[in-house]
C-alpha positions, 0 to 999 in steps of 0.5 A, spaced: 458 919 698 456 916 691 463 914 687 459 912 680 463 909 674 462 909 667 462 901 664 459 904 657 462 900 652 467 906 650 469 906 658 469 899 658 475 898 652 479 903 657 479 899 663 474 901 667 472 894 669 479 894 673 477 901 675 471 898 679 475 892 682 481 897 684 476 901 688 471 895 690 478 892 693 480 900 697 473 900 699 473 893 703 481 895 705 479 902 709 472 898 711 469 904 707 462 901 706 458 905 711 460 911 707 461 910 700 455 908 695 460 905 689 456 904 681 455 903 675 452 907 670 452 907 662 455 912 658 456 918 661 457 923 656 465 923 657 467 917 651 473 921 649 476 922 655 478 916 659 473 912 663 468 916 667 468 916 674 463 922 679 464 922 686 458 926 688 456 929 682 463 932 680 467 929 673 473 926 674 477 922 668 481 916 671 485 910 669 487 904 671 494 906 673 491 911 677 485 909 680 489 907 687 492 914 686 484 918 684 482 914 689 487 916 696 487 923 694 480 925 691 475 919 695 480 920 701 480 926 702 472 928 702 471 923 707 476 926 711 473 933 712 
């Protein structure tokens, strides 16, 4: 599964540094490493919404005070079906 994360400068500003450290952290805890390609990317075209996060593709906006939330139900999820 690729989890992408925008750090373009707007979604810098929104936290998007601790969006990638919530889910580095997750990562190592559910020892998802095998499963989960975690990444980066510049702008993604989604400056107005929050930061920016794909989860294979699709388009999500998250925050910091939800990334754990995102993360159990939308990365979770997946890897279970």
């Amino acid at each position: 599964m690729d989890v992408t994360v925008c750090i373009g400068s707007s979604c810098h500003v929104k936290g998007s540094h601790r969006v990638v450290d919530q889910f580095q952290k997750l990562i190592e805890e559910h020892k998802l490493h095998k499963y989960i390609e975690l990444k980066g990317a510049f702008c993604m075209g989604r400056c107005s919404d929050g930061v920016c996060v794909t989860v294979d593709g699709e388009a999500f906006t998250v925050f910091p005070e939800t990334a754990k939330m995102f993360f159990e139900s939308n990365i979770m999820t997946k890897l279970r079906t």
